[in-house]
C-alpha positions as CSV (number, residue, x, y, z in Angstrom):
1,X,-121.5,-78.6,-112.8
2,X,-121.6,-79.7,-109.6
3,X,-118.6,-78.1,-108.4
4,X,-119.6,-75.2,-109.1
5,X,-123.2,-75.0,-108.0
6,X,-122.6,-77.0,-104.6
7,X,-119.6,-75.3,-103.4
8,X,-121.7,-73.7,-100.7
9,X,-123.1,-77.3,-99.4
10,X,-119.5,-78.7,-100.0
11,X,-117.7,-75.9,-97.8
12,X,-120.6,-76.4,-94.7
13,X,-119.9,-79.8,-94.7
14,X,-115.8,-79.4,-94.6
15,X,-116.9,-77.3,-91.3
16,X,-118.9,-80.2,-90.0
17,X,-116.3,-83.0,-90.7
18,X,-113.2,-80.6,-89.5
19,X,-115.9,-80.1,-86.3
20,X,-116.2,-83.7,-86.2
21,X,-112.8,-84.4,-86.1
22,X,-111.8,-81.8,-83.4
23,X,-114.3,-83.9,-81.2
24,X,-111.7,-86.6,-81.3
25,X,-109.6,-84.7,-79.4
26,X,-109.2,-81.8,-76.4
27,X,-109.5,-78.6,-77.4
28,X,-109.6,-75.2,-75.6
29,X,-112.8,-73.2,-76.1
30,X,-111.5,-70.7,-77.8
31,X,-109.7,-72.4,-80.3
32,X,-113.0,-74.6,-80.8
33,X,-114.4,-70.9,-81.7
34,X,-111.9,-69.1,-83.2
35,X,-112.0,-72.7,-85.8
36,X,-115.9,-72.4,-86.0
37,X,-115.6,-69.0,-86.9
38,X,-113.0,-69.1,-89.2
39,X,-114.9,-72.2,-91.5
40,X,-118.2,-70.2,-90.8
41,X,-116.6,-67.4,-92.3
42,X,-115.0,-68.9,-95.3
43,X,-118.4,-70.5,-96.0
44,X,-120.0,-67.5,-96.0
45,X,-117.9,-66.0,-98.8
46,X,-117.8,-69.3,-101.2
47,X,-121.9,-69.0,-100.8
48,X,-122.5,-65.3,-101.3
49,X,-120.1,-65.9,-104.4
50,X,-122.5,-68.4,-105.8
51,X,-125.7,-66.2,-105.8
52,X,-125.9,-65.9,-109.9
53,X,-125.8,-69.3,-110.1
54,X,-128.3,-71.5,-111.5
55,X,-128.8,-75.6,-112.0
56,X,-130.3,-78.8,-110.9
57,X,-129.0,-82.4,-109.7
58,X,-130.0,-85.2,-108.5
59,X,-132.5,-85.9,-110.9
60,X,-134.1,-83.0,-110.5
61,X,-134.9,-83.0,-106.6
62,X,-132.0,-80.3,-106.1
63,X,-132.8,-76.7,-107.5
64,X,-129.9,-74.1,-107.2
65,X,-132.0,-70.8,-107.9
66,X,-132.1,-67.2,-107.1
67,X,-134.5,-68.1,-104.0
68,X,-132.1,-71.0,-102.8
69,X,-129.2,-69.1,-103.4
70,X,-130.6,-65.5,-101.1
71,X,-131.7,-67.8,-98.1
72,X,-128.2,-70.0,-98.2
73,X,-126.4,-67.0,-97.6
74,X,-128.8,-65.9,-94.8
75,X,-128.1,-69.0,-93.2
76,X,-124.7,-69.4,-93.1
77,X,-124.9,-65.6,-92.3
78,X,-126.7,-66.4,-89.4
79,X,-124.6,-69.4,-87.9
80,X,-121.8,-67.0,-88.4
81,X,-123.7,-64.7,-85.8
82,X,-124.7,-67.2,-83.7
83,X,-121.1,-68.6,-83.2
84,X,-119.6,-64.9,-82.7
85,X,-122.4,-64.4,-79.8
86,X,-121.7,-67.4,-78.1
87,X,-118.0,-66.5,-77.5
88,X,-117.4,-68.6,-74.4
89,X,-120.0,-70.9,-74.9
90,X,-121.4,-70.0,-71.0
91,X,-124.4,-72.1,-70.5
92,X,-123.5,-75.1,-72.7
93,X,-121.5,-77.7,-70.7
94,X,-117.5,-77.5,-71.3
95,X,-116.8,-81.0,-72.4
96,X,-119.5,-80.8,-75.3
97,X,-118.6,-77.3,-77.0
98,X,-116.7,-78.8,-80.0
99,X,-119.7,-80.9,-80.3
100,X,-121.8,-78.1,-79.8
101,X,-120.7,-76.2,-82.9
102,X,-120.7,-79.8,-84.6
103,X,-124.1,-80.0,-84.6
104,X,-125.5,-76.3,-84.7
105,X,-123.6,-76.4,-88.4
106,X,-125.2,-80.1,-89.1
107,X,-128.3,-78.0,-88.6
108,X,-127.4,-75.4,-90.6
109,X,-126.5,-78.2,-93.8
110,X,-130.1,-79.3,-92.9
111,X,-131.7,-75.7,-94.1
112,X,-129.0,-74.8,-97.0
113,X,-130.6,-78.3,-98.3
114,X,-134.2,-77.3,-97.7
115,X,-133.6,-74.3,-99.5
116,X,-133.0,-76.2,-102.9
117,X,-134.8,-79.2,-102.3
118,X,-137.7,-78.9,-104.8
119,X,-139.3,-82.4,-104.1
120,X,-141.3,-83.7,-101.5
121,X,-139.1,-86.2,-99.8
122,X,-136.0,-84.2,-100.1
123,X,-137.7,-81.4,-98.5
124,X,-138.7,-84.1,-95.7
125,X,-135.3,-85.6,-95.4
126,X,-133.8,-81.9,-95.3
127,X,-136.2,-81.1,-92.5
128,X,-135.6,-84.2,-90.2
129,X,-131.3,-83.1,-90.6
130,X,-131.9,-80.1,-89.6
131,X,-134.4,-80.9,-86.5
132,X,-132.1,-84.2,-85.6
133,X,-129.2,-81.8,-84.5
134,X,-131.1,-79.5,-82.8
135,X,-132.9,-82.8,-80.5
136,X,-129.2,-83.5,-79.5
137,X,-128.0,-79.9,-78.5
138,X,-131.0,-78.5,-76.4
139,X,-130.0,-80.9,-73.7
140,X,-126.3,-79.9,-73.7
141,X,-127.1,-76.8,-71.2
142,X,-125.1,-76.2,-67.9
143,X,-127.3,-77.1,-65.0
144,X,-130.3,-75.2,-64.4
145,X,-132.2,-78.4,-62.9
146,X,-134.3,-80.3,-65.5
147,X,-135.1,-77.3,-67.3
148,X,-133.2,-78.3,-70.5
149,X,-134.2,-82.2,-70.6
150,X,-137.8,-81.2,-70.4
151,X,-136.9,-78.5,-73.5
152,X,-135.4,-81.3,-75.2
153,X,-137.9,-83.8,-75.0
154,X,-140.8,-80.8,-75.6
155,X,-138.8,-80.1,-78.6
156,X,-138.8,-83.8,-79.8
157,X,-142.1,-84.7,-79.0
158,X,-143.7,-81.7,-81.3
159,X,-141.1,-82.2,-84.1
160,X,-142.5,-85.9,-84.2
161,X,-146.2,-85.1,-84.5
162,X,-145.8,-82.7,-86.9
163,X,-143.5,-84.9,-88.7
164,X,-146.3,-87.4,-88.8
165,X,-148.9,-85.2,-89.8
166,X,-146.7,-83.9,-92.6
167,X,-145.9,-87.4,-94.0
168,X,-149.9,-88.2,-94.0
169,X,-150.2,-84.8,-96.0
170,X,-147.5,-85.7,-98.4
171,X,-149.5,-89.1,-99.1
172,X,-152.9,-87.3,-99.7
173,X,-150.8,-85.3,-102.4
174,X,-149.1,-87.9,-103.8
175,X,-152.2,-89.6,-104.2
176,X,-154.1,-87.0,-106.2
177,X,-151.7,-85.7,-108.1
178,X,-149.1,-88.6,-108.6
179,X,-145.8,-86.8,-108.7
180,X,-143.6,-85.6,-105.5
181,X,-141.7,-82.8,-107.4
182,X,-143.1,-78.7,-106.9
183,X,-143.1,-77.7,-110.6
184,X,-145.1,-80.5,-111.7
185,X,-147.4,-80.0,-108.4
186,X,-147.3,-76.7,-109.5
187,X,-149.3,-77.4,-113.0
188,X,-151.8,-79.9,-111.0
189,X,-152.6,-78.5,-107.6
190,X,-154.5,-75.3,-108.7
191,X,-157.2,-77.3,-110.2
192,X,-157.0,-80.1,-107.8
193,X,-157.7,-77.5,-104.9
194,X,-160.1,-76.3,-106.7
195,X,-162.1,-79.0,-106.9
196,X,-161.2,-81.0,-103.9
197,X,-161.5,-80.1,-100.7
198,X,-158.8,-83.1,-99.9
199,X,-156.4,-81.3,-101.6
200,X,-156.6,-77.9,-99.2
201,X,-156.3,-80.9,-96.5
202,X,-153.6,-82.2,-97.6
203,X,-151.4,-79.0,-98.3
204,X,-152.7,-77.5,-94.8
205,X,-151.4,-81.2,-93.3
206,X,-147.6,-80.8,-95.6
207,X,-147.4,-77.4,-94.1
208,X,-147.8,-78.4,-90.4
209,X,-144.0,-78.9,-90.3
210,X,-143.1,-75.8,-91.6
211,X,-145.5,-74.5,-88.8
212,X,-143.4,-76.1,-86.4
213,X,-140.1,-74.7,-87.7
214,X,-141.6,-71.2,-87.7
215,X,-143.2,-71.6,-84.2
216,X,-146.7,-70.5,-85.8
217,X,-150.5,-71.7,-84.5
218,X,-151.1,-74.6,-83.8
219,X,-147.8,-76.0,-83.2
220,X,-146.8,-73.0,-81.5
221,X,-147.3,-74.9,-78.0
222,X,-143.6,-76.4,-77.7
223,X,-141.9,-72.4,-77.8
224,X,-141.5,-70.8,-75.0
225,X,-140.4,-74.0,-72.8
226,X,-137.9,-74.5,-75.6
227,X,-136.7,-71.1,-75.2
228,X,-136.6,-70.8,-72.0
229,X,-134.8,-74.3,-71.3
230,X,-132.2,-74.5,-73.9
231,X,-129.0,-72.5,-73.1
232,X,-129.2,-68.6,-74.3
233,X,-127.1,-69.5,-77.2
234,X,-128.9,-72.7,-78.4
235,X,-132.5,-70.6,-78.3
236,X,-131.0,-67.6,-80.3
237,X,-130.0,-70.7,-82.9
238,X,-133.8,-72.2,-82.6
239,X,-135.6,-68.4,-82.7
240,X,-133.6,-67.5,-85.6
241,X,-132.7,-69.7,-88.6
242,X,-135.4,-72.5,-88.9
243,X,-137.7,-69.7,-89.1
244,X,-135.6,-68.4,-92.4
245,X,-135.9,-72.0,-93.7
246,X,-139.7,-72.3,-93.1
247,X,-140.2,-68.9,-94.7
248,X,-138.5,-70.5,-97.9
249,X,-141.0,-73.6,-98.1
250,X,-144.2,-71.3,-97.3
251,X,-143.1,-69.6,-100.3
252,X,-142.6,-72.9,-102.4
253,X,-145.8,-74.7,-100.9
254,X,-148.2,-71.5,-101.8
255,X,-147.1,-71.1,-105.2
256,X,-147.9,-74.6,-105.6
257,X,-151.0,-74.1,-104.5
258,X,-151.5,-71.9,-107.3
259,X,-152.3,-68.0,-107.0
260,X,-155.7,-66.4,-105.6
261,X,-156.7,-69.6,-104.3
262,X,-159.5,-68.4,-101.7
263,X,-160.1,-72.0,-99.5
264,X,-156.3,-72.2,-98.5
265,X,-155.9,-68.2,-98.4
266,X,-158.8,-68.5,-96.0
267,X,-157.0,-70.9,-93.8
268,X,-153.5,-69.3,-93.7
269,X,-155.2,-66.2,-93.1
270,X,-157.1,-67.2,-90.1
271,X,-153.7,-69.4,-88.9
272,X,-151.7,-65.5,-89.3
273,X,-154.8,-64.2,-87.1
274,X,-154.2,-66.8,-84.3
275,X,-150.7,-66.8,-83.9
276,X,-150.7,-62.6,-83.6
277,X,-153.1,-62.4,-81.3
278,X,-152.5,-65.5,-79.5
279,X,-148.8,-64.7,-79.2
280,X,-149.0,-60.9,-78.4
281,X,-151.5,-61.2,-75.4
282,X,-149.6,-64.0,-74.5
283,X,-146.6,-62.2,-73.8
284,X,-147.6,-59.3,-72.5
285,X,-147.6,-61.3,-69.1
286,X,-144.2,-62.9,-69.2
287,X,-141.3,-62.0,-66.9
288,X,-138.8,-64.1,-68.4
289,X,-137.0,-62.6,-71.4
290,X,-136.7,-65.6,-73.4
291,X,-140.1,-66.6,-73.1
292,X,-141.5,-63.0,-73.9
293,X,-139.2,-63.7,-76.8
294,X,-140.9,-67.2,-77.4
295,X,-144.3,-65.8,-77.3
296,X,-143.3,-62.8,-79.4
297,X,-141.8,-65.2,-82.3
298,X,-145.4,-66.6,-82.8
299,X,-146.8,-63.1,-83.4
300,X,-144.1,-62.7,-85.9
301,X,-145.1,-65.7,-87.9
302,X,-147.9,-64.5,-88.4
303,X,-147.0,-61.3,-89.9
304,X,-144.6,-63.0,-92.1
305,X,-147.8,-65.1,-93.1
306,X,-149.5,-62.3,-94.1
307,X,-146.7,-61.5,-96.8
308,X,-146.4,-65.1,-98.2
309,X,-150.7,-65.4,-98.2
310,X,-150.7,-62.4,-100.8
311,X,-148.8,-65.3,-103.3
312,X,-147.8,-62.4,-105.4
313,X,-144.6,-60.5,-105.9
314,X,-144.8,-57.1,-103.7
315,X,-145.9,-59.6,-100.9
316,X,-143.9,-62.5,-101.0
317,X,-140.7,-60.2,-101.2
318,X,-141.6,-58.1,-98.4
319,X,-142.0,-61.9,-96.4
320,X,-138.3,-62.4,-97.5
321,X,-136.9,-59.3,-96.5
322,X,-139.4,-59.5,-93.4
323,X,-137.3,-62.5,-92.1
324,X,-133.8,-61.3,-92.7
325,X,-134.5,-58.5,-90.9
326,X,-136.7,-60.8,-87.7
327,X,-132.8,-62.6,-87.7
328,X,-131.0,-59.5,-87.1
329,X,-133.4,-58.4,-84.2
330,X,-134.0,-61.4,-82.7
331,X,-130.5,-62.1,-82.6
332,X,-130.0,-58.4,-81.4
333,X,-131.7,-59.8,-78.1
334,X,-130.3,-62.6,-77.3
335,X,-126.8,-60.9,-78.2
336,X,-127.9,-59.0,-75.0
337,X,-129.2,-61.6,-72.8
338,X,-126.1,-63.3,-73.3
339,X,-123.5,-61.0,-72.3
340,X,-125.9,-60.0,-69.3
341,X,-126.1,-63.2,-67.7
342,X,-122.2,-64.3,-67.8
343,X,-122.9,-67.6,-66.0
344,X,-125.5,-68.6,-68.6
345,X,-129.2,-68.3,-66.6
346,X,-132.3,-67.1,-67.9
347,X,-132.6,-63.1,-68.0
348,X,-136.1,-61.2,-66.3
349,X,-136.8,-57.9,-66.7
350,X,-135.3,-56.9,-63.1
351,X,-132.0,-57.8,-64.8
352,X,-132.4,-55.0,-67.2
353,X,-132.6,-52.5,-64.4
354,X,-129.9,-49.8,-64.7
355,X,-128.5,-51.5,-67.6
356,X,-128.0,-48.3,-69.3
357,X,-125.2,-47.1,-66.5
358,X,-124.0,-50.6,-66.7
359,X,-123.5,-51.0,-70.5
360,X,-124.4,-47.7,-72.3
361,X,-124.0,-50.1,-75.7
362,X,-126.0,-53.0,-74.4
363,X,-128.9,-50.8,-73.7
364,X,-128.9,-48.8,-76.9
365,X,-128.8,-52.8,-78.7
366,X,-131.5,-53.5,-77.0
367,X,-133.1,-50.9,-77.7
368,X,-132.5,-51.0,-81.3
369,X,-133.8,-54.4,-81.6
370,X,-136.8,-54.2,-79.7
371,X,-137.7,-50.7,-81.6
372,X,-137.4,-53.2,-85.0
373,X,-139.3,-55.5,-83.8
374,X,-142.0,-53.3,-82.7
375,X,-142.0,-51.4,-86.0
376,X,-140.4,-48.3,-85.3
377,X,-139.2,-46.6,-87.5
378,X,-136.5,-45.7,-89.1
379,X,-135.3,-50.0,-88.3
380,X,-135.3,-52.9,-90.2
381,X,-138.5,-53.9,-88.8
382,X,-140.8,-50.5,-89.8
383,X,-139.9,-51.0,-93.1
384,X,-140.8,-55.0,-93.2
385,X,-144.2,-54.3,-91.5
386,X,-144.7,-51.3,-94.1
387,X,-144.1,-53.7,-97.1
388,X,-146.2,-56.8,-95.9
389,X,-149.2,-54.7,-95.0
390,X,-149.1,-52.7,-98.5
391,X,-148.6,-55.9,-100.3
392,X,-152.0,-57.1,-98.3
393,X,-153.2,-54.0,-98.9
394,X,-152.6,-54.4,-102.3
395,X,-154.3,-57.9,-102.4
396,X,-157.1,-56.4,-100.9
397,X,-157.0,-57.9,-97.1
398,X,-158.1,-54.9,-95.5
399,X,-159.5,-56.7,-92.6
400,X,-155.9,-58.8,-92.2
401,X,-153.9,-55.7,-91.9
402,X,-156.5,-53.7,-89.6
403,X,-155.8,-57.1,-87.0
404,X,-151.9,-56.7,-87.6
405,X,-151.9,-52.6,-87.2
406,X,-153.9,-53.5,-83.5
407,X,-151.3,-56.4,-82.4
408,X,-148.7,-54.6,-83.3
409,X,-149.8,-52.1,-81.2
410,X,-150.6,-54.5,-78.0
411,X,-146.9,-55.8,-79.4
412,X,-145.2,-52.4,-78.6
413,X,-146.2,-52.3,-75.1
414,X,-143.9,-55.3,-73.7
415,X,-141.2,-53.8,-76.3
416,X,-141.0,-50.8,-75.0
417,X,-141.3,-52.3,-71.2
418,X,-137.9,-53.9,-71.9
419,X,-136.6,-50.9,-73.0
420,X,-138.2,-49.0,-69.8
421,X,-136.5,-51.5,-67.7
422,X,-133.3,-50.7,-69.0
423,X,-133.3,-47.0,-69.0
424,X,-135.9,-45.6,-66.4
425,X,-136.0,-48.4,-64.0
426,X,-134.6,-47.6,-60.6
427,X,-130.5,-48.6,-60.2
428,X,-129.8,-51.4,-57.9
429,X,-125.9,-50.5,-58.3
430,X,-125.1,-53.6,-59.8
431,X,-121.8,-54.3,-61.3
432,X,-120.9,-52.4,-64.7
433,X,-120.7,-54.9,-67.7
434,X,-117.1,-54.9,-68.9
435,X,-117.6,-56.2,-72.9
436,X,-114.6,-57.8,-74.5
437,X,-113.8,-55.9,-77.7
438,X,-115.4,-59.1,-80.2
439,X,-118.9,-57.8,-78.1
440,X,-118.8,-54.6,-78.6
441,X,-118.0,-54.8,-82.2
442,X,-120.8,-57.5,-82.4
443,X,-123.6,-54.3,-80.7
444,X,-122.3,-52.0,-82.9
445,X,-122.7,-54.2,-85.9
446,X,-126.4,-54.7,-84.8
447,X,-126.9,-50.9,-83.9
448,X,-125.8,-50.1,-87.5
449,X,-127.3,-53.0,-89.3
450,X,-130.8,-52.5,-87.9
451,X,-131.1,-48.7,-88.6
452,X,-129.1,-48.6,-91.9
453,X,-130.9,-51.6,-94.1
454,X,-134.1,-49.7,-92.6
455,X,-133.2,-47.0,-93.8
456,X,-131.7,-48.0,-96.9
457,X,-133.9,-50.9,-97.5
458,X,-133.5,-51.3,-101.6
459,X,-130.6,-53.9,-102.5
460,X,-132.5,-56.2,-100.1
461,X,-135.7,-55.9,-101.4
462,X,-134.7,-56.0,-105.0
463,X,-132.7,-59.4,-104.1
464,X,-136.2,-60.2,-102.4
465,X,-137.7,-59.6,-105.6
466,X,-135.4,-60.9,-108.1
467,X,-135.7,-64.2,-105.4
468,X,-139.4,-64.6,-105.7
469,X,-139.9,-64.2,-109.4
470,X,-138.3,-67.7,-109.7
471,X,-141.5,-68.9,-108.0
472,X,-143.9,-66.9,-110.1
């Protein structure tokens, strides 16, 4: 049984120990990549071959399930992505690329094991793997002054307190309902919150880590120094897949929680409120690309919050499908950001001007992913928006969605001043961007992917389906 059912797990970690054991010795870059990509790859299809599979272990803390099965593929998915756009490895320093990769896949073993861990301290000890790795690589940046050691010890500082507050939670709920594991909580938790108002504490105070993962109100404040301090390729790892992973346990925590429960639907709703509003005004004011993308990520979470609030099929599923497609866009970006500044620095909006003489494909990526993420349609992102705010609709959150409609509006102002930068802005005849042929495959891929699952949005959202009925 478990050969079969933790072949995924099993094939991440052959990545991390062959990673580990490159570190032993000198390797070019490219081999150190062409080898990531290669076990990233093979990973990839040993997981998505596992997605009918079903089982538990470990006495039960382990779950293999539809849900856990969708979101491992997105993740190893997404290091795959991440790995292809950092081709070079530019900002991170040249001695530490092999460990670089070592510990962006350690991080990555860290959210496949989230996604089945269906017990309290598993889902704890999953977290801290995944957040360890990701302490030791924000540092590894190329110069840039103290700009990545602050990021780093930002990034460790938050992860702490909301470790902390999340281990106090976890005691209040052990202590009222005696049992660690989710399906039990599941049975005791509706009544409990019900009844007492330590309960809604508690699962508010279990959550704060997942807030943290996903960059959400109130422990929001460590992302855009984190973004804009860690190297271009480590912040489109950190924008990108511990979101997917916090998604997963929002989903877990508020069908524990039990359906229409009003006191903790009350509180996520007003957290979704804060962190769009906050998080769009916020970056309508940035200049730096990575931090408008910082500020930007927060307004997402709480879209994606308004999806997993409904606790219901139609809205849970449209969360899901909601974050796959936030990975593709936000990675979009940063695909962009990368491959304009070859040296590894920071990107502004005067580095977008006349980017559309200087990379006719970089400029139509950008545009692509910004479009999504504004809710344009026919992308990715236009039909995520569309499903969460039926699915609220549907629940009857009529005042939720009328917020969401306005910040997404406020939210398609500094989109479409990126895009303006990189098409109408005047031309400072800068050098034209010559993209090696992995790059331009890579933009196409994101071109295509973004317009065509918008488009064609079904096998995604019935996967999205099929994957939350194991919760209902």
């Amino acid at each position: 049984m478990l050969n079969t059912v933790f072949m995924p797990e099993m094939a991440l970690m052959l990545t991390v120990m062959v990673l580990f054991f490159m570190t032993l010795g000198k390797f070019r870059t490219s081999t150190v990549q062409a080898t990531s990509l290669i076990l990233a790859a093979v990973t990839l299809v040993v997981t998505f071959a596992s997605l009918g599979t079903k089982g538990s272990m470990f006495y039960d803390v382990y779950q293999i399930d539809a849900l856990s099965q969708l979101f491992k593929v997105v993740i190893v998915f997404g290091l795959f992505l991440v790995y292809f756009l950092g081709t070079g490895l530019n900002g991170i320093q040249e001695r530490l690329h092999t460990e670089y990769n070592m510990f962006l896949a350690i991080s990555a073993l860290g959210l496949m094991f989230l996604s089945s861990s269906v017990e309290l301290l598993t889902i704890l000890l999953s977290l801290e793997i995944s957040s360890y790795a990701l302490y030791v690589v924000i540092p590894f940046r190329r110069g840039q002054g103290r700009l990545h050691v602050e990021a780093g010890i930002k990034y460790i500082l938050f992860g702490a307190a909301s470790t902390g507050l999340t281990l106090y939670g976890m005691s209040y709920i052990f202590g009222l309902a005696h049992t660690t594991y989710l399906n039990e909580l599941a049975e005791k938790m509706p009544a409990l919150v019900a009844t007492q108002p330590l309960a809604i504490i508690a699962i508010v105070l279990v959550m704060t880590a997942f807030f943290y993962k996903l960059a959400m109100f109130p422990m929001h404040f460590w992302t855009p120094d984190v973004y804009q301090g860690a190297a271009n390729e480590t912040t489109s790892f950190v924008a990108t897949l511990p979101k997917v992973g916090a998604v997963l346990l929002l989903l877990r925590f508020v069908a524990v929680a039990g359906v229409d429960v009003s006191q903790v639907t009350w509180v996520l709703a007003t957290i979704a409120v804060l962190s769009m509003t906050l998080g769009n005004f916020s970056a309508l004011v940035q200049t730096d690309l990575k931090r408008l993308l910082a500020y930007s990520s927060i307004a997402h979470a709480g879209y994606v919050m308004i999806g997993i609030l409904t606790a219901d099929e139609m809205g849970m599923a449209a969360a899901v499908f909601y974050v796959i497609g936030y990975l593709l866009m936000n990675l979009g970006a940063f695909f962009v950001i990368y491959n304009i500044s070859p040296k590894g620095e920071n990107v502004t909006f005067d580095d977008l001007k006349g980017l559309s003489r200087r990379s006719p494909l970089l400029a139509l990526t950008l545009l692509v992913s910004v479009f999504g993420m504004a809710g344009i349609p026919p992308t990715i992102g236009f039909i995520g928006k569309f499903m969460i705010f039926a699915g609220a609709i549907h629940k009857g959150f009529y005042a939720l969605v009328i917020i969401a409609v306005m910040n997404a509006a406020v939210a398609a102002f500094y989109y479409l001043k990126m895009v303006r930068a990189a098409y109408c802005a005047a031309d400072d005849d800068r050098e034209v961007i010559s993209l090696p042929f992995g790059a331009k495959i890579m933009g196409a891929f994101f071109i295509v992917a973004i317009i065509l699952i918008g488009s064609l949005p079904q096998s995604i959202l019935s996967a999205a389906k099929a994957a939350v009925l194991t919760l209902l």
